[in-house]
Jmol script that loads the backbone (N, CA, C; Angstrom):
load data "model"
ATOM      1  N   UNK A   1     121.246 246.073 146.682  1.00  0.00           N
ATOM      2  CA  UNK A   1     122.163 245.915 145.585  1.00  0.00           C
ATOM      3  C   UNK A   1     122.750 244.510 145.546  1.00  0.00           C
ATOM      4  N   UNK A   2     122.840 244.262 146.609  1.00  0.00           N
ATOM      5  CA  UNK A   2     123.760 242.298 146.746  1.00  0.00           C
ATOM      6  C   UNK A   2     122.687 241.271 146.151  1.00  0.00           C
ATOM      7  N   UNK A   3     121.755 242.362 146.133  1.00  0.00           N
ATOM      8  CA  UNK A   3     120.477 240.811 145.712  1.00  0.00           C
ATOM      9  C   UNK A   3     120.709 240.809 143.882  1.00  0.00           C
ATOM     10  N   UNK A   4     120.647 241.624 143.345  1.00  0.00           N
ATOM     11  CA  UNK A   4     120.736 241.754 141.662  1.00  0.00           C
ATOM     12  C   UNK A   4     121.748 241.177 141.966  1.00  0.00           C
ATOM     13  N   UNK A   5     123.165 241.495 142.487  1.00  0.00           N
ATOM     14  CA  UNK A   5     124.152 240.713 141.935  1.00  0.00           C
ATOM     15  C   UNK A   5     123.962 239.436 142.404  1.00  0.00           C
ATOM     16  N   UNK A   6     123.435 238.600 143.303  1.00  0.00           N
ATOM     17  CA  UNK A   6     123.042 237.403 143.646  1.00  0.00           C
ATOM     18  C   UNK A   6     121.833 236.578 142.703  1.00  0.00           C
ATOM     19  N   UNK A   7     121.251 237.673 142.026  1.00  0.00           N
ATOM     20  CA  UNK A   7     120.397 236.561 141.067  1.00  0.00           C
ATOM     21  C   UNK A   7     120.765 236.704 139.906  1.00  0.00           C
ATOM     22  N   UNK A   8     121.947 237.732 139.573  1.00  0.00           N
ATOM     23  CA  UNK A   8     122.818 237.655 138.206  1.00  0.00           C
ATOM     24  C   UNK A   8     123.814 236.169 138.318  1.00  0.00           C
ATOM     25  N   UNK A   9     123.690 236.194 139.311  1.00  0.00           N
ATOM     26  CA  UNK A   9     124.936 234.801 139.388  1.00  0.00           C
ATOM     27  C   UNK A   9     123.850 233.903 139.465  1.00  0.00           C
ATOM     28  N   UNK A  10     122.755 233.294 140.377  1.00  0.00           N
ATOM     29  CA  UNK A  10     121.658 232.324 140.066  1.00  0.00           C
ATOM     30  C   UNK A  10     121.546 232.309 138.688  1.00  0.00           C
ATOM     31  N   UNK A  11     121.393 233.256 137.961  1.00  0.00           N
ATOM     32  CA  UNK A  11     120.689 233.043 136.538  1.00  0.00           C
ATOM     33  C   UNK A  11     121.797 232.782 136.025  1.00  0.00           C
ATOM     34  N   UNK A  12     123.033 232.968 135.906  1.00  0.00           N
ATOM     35  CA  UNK A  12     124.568 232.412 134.901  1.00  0.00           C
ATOM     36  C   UNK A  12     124.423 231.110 135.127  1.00  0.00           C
ATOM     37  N   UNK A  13     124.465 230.753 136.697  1.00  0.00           N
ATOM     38  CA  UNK A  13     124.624 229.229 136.830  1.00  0.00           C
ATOM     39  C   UNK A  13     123.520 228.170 136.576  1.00  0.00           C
ATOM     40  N   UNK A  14     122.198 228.795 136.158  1.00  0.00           N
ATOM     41  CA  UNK A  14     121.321 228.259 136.024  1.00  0.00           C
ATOM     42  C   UNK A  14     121.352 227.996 134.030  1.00  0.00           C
ATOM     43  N   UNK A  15     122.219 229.075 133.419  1.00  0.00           N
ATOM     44  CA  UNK A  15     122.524 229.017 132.058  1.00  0.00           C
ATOM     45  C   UNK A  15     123.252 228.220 131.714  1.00  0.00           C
ATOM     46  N   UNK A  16     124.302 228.224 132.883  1.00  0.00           N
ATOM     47  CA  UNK A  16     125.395 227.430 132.643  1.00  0.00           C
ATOM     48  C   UNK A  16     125.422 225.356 133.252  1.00  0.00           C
ATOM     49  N   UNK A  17     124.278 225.750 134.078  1.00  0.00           N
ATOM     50  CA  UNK A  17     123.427 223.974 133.616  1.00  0.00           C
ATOM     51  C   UNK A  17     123.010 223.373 133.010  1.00  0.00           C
ATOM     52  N   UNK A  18     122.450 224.303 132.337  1.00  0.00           N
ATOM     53  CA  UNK A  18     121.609 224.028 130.750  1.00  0.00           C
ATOM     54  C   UNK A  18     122.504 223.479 129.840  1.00  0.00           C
ATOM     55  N   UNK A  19     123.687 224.257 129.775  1.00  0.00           N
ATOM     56  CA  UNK A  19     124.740 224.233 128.493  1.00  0.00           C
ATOM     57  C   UNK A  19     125.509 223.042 129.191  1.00  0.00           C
ATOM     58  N   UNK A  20     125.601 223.066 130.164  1.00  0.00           N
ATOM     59  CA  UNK A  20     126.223 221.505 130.567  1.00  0.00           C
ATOM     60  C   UNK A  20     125.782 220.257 130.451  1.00  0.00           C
ATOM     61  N   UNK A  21     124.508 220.477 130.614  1.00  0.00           N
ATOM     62  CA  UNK A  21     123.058 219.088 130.192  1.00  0.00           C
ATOM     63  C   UNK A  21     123.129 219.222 128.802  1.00  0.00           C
ATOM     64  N   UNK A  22     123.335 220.101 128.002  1.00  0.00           N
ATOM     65  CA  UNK A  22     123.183 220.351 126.499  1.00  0.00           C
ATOM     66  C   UNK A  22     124.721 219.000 126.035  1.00  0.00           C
ATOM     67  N   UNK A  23     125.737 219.491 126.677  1.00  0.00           N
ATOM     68  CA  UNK A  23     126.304 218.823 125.773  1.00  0.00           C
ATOM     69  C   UNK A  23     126.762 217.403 126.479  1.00  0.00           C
ATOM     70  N   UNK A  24     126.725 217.463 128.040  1.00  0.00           N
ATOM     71  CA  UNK A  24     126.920 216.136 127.975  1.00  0.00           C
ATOM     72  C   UNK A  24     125.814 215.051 127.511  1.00  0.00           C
ATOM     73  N   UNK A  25     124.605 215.367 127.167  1.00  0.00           N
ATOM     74  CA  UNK A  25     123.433 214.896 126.720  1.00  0.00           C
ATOM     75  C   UNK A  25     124.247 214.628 125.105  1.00  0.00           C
ATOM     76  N   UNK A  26     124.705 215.741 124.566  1.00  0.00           N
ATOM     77  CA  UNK A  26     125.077 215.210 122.702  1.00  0.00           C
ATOM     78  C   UNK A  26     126.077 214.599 123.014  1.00  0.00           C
ATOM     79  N   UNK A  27     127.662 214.847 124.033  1.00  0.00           N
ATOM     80  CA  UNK A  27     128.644 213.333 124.055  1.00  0.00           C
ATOM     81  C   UNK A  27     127.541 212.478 124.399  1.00  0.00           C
ATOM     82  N   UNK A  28     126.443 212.021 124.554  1.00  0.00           N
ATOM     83  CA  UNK A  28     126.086 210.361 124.826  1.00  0.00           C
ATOM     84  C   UNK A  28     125.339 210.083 124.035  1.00  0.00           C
ATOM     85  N   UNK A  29     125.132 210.947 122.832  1.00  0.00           N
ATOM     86  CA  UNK A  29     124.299 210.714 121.156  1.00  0.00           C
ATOM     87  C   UNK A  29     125.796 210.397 120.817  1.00  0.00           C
ATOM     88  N   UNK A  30     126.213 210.768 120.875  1.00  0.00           N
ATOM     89  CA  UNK A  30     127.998 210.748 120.149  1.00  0.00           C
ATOM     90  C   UNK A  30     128.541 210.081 120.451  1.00  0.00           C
ATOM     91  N   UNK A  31     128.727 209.131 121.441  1.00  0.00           N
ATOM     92  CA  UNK A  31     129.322 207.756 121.984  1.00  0.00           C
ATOM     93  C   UNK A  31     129.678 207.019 121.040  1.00  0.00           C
ATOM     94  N   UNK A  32     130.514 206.808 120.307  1.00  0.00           N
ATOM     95  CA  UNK A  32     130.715 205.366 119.644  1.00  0.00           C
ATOM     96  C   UNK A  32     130.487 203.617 120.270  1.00  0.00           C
ATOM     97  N   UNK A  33     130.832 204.130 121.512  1.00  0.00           N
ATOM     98  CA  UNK A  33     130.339 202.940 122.173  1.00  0.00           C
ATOM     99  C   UNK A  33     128.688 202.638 123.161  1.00  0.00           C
ATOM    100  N   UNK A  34     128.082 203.408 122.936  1.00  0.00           N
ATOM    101  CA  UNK A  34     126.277 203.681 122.309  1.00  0.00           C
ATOM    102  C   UNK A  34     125.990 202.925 120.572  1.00  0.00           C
ATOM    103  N   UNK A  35     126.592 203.018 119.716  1.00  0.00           N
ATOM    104  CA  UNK A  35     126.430 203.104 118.596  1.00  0.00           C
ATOM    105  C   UNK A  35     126.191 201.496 118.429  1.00  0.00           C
ATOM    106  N   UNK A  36     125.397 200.929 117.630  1.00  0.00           N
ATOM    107  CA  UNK A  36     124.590 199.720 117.365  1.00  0.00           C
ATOM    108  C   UNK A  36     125.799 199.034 116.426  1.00  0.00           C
ATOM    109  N   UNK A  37     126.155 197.610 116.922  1.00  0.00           N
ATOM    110  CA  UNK A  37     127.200 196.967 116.039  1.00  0.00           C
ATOM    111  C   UNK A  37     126.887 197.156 114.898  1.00  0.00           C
ATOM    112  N   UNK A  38     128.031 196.823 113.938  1.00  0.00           N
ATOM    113  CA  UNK A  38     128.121 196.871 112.479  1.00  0.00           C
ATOM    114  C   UNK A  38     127.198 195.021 112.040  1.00  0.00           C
ATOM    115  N   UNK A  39     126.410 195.564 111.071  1.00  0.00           N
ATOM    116  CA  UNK A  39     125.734 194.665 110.895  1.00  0.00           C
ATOM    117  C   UNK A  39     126.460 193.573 109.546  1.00  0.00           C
ATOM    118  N   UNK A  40     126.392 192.395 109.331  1.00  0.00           N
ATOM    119  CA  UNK A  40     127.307 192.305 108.030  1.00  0.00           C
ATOM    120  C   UNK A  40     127.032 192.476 106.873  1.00  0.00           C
ATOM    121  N   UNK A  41     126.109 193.115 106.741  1.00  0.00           N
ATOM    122  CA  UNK A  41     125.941 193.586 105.551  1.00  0.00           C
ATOM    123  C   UNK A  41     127.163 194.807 104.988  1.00  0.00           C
ATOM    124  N   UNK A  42     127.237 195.223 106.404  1.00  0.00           N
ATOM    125  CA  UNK A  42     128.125 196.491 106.418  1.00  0.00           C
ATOM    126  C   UNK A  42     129.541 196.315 106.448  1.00  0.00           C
ATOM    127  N   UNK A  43     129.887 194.659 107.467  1.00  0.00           N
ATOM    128  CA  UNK A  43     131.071 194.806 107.579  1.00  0.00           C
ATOM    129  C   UNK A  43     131.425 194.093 105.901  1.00  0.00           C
ATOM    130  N   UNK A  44     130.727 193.582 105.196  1.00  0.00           N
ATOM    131  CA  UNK A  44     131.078 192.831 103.934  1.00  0.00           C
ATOM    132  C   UNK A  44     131.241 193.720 102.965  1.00  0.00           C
ATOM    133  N   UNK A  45     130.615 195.115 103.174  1.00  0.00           N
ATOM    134  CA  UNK A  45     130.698 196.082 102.377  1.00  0.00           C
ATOM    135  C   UNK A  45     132.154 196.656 102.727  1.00  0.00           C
ATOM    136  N   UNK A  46     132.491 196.922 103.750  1.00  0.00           N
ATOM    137  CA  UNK A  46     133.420 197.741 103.961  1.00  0.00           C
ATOM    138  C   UNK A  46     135.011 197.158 103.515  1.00  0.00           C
ATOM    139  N   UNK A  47     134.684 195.639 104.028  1.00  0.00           N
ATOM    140  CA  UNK A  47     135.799 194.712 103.431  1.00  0.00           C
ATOM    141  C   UNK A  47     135.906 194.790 101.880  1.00  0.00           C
ATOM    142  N   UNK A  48     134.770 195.231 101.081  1.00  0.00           N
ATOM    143  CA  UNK A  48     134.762 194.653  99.743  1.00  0.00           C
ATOM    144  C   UNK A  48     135.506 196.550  98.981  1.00  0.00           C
ATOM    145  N   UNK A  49     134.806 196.832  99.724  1.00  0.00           N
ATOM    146  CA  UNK A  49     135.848 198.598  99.884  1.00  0.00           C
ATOM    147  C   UNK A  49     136.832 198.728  99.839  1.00  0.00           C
ATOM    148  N   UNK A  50     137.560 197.917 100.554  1.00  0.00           N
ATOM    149  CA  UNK A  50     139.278 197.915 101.085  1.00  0.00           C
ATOM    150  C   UNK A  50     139.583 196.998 100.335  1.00  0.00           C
ATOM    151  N   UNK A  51     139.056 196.223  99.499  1.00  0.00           N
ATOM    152  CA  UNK A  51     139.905 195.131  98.637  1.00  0.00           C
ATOM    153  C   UNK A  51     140.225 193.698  99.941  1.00  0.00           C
ATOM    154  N   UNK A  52     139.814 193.583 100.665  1.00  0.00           N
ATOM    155  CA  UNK A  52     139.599 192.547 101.350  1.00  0.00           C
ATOM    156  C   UNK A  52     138.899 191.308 100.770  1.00  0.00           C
ATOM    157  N   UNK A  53     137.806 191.774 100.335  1.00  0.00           N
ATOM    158  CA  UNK A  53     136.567 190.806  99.868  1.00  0.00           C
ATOM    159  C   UNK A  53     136.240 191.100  98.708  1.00  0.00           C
ATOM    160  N   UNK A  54     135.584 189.617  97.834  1.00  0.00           N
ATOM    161  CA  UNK A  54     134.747 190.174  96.643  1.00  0.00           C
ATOM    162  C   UNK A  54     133.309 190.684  96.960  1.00  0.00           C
ATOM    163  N   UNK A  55     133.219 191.459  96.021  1.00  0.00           N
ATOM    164  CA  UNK A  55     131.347 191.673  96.523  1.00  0.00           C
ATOM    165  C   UNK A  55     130.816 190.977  96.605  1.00  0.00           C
ATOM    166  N   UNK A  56     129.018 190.844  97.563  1.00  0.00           N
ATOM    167  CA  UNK A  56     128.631 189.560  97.282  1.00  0.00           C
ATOM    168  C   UNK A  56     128.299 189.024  96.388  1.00  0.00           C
ATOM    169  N   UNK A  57     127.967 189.886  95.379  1.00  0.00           N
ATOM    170  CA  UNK A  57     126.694 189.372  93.906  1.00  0.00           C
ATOM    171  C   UNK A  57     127.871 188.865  93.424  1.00  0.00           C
ATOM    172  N   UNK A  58     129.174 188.577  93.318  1.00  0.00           N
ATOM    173  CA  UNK A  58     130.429 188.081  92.622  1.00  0.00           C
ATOM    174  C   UNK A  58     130.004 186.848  93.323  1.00  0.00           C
ATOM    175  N   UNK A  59     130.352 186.827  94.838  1.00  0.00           N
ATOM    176  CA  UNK A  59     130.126 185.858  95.680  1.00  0.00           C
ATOM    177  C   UNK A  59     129.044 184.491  94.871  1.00  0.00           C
ATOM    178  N   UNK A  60     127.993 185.459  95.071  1.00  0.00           N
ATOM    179  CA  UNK A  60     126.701 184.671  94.468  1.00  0.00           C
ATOM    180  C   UNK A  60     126.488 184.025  93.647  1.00  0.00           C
ATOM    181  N   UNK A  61     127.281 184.767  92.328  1.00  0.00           N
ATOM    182  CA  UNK A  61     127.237 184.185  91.198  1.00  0.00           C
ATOM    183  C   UNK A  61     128.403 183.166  90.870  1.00  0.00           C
ATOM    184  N   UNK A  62     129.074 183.176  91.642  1.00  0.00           N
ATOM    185  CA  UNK A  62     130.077 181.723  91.444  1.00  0.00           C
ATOM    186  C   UNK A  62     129.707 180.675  92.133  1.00  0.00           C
ATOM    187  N   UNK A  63     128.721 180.944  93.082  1.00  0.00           N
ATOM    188  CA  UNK A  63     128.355 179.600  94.242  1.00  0.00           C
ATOM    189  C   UNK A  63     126.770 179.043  93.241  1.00  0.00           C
ATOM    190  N   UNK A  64     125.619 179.956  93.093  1.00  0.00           N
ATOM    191  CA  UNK A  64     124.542 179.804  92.943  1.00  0.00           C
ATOM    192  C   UNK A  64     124.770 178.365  91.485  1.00  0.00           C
ATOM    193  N   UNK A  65     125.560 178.179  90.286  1.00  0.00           N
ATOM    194  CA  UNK A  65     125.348 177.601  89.755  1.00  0.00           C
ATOM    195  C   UNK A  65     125.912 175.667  90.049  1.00  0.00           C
ATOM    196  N   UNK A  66     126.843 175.548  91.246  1.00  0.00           N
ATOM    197  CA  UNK A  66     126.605 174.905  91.973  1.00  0.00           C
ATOM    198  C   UNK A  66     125.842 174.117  92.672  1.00  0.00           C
ATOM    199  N   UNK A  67     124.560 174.599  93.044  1.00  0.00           N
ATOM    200  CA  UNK A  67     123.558 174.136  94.050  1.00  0.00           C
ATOM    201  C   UNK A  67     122.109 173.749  93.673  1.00  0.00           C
ATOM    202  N   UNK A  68     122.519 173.104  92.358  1.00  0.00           N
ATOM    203  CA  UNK A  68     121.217 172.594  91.978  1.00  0.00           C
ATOM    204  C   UNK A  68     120.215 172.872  92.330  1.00  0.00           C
ATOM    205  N   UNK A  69     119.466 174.048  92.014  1.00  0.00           N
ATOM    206  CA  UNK A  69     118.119 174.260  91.832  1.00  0.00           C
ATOM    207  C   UNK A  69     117.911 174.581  93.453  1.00  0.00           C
ATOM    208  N   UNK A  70     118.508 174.471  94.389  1.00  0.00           N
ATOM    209  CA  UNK A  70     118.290 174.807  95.939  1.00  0.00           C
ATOM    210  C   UNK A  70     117.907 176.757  96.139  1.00  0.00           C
ATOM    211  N   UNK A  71     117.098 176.666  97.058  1.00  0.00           N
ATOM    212  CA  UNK A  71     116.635 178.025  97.206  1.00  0.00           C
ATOM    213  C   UNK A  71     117.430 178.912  97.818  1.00  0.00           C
ATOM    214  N   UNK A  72     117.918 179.591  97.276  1.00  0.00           N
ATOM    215  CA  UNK A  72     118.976 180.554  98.242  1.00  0.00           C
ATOM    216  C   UNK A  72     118.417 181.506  99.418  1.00  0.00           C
ATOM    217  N   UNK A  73     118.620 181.749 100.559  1.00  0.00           N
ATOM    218  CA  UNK A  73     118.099 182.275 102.118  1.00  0.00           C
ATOM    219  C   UNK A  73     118.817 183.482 102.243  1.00  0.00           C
ATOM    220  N   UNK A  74     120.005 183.665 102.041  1.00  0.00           N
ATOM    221  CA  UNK A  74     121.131 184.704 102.302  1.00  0.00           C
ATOM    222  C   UNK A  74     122.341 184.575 102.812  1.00  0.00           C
ATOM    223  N   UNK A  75     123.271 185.297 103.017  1.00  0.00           N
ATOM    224  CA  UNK A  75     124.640 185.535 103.293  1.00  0.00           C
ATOM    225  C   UNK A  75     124.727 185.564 104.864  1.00  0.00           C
ATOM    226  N   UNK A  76     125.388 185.792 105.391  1.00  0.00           N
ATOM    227  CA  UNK A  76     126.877 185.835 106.795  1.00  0.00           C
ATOM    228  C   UNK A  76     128.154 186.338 106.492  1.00  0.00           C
ATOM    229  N   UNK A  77     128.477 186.744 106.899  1.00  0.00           N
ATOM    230  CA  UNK A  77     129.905 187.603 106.661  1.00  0.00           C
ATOM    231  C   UNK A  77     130.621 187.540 107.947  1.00  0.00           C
ATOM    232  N   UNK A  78     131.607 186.883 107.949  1.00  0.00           N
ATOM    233  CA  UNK A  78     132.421 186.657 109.490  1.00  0.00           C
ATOM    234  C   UNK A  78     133.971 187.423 109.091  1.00  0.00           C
ATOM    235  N   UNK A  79     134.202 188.108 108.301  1.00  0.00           N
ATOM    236  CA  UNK A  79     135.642 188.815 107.920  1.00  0.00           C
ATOM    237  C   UNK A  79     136.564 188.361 106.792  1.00  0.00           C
ATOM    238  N   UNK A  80     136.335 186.743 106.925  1.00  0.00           N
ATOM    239  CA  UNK A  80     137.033 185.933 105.758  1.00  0.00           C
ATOM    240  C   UNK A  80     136.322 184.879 105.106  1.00  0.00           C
ATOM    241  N   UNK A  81     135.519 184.995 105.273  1.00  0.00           N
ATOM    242  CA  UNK A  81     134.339 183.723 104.833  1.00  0.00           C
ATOM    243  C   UNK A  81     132.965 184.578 104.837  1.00  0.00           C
ATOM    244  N   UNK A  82     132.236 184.682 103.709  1.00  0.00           N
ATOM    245  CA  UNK A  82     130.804 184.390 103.740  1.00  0.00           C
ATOM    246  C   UNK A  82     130.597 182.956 103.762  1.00  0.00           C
ATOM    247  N   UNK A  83     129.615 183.011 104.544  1.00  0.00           N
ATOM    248  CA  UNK A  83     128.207 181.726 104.545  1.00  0.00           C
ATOM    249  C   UNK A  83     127.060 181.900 104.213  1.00  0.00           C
ATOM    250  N   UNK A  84     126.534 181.075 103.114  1.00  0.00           N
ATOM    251  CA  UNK A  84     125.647 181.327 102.158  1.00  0.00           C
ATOM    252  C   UNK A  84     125.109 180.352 102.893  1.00  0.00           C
ATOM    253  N   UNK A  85     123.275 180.664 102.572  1.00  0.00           N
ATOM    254  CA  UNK A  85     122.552 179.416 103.183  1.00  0.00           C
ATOM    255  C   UNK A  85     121.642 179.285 102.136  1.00  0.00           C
ATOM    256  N   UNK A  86     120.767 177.959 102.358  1.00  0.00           N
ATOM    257  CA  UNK A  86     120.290 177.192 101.065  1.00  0.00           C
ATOM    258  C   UNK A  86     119.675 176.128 101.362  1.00  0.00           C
ATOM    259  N   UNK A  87     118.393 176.183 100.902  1.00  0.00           N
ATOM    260  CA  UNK A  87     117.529 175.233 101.414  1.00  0.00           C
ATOM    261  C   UNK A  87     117.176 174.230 100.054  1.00  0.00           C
ATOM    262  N   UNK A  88     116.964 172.655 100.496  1.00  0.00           N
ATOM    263  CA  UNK A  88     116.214 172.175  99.053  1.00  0.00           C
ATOM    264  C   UNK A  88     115.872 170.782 100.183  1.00  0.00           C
ATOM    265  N   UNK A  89     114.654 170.325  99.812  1.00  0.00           N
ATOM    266  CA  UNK A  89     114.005 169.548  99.794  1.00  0.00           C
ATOM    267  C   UNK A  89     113.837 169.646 101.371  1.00  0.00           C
ATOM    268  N   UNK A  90     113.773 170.491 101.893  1.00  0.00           N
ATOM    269  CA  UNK A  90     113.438 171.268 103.357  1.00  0.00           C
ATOM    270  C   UNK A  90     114.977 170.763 104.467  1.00  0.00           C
ATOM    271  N   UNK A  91     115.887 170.439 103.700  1.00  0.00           N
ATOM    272  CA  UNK A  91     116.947 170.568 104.482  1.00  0.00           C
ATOM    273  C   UNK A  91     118.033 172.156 104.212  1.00  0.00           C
ATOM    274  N   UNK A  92     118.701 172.466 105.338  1.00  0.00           N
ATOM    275  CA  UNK A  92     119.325 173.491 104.950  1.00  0.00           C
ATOM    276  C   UNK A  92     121.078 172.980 104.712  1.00  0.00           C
ATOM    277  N   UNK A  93     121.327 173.835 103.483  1.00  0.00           N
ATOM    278  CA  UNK A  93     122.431 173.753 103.018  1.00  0.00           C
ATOM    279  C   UNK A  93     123.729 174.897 103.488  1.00  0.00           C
ATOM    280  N   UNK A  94     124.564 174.318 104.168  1.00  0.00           N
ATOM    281  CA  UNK A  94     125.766 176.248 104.221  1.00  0.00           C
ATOM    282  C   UNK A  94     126.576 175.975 103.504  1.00  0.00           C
ATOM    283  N   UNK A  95     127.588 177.133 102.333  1.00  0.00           N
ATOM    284  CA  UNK A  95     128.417 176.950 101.681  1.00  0.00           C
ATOM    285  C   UNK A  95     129.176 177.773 102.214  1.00  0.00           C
ATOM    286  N   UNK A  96     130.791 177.775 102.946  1.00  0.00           N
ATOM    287  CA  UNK A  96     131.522 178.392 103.457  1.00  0.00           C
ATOM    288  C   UNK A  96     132.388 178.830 102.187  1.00  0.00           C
ATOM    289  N   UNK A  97     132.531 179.739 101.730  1.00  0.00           N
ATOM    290  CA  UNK A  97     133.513 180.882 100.428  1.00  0.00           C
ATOM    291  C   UNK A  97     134.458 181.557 101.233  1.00  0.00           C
ATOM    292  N   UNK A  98     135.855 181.565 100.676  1.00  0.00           N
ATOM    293  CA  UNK A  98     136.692 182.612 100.830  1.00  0.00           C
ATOM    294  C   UNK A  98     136.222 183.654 100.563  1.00  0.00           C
ATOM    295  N   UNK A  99     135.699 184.776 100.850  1.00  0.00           N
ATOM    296  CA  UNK A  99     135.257 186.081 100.985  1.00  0.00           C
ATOM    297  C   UNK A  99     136.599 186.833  99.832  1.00  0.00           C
ATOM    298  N   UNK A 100     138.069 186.565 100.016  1.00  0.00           N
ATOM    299  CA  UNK A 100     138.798 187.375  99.077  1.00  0.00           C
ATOM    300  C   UNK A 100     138.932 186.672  97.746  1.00  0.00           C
ATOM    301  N   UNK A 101     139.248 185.168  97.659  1.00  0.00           N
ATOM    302  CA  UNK A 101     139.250 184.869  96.203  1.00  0.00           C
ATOM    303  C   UNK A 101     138.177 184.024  95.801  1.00  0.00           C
ATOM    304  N   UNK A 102     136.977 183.846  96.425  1.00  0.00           N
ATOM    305  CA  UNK A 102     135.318 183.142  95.749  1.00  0.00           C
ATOM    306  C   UNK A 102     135.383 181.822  95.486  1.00  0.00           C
ATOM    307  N   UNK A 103     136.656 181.471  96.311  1.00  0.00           N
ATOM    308  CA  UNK A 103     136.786 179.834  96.067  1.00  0.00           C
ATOM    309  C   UNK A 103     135.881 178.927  97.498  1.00  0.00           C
ATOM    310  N   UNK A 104     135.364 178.170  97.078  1.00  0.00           N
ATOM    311  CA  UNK A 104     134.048 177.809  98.054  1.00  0.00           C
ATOM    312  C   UNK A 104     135.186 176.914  98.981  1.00  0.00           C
ATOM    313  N   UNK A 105     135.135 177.047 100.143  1.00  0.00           N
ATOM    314  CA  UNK A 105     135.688 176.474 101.419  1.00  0.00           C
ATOM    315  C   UNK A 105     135.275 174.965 102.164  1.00  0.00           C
ATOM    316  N   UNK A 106     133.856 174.982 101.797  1.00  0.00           N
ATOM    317  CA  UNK A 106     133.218 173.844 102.369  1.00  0.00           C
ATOM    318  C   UNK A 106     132.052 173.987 102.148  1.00  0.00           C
ATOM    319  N   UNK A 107     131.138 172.544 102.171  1.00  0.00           N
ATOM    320  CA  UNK A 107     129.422 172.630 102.002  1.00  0.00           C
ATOM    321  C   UNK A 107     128.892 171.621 102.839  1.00  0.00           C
ATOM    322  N   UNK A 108     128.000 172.215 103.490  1.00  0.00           N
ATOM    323  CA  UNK A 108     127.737 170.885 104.355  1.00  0.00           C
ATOM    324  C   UNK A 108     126.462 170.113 103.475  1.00  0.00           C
ATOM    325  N   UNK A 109     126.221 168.966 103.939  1.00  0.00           N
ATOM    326  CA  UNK A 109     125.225 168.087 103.305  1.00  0.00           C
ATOM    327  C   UNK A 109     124.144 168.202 103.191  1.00  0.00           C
ATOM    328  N   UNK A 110     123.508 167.720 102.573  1.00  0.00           N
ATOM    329  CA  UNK A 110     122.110 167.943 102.590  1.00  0.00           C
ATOM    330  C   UNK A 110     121.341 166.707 103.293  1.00  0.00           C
TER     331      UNK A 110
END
end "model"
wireframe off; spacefill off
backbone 0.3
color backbone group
């Protein structure tokens, strides 16, 4: 009789490993600090969400007529500034923008 009740308890604790591997296995899917930085695409979105930032295509379209005919590359988003990049005649161009009111900050030379 001691043996059933001895492999009723093997088999609980052997259930009850499982369910312990079960979930400390999903807290470490669930980690926020596992979780892949915010990329800026995302953090420019989220700013432009909260009224922090203008969107970029606002962004874009107040800088792009500026830059004479130069090829536009893409954005950067650092929280208060996008940096736009921009190539022409194989030099690269950055235009630093206030991210909240689209007023251009700085350009470096070409």
């Amino acid at each position: 009789m001691a043996s059933d009740k001895t492999r009723g308890q093997r088999k609980a604790m052997s259930l009850y490993r499982k369910f312990a591997l079960a979930a400390l296995g999903a807290g470490l899917l669930a980690s926020p600090a596992l979780a892949e930085p915010k990329r800026d695409a995302d953090r420019a979105f989220d700013a432009a969400r909260q009224g922090r930032a203008m969107p970029l295509p606002s962004i874009e379209r107040r800088v792009m007529p500026f830059m004479g005919g130069a090829d536009y590359l893409g954005p950067e988003f650092n929280g208060d500034t996008y940096r736009l990049k921009f190539v022409k005649d194989g030099r690269v161009i950055w235009v630093d923008v206030d991210a909240a009111t689209g007023r251009i900050k700085g350009k470096s030379r070409p």
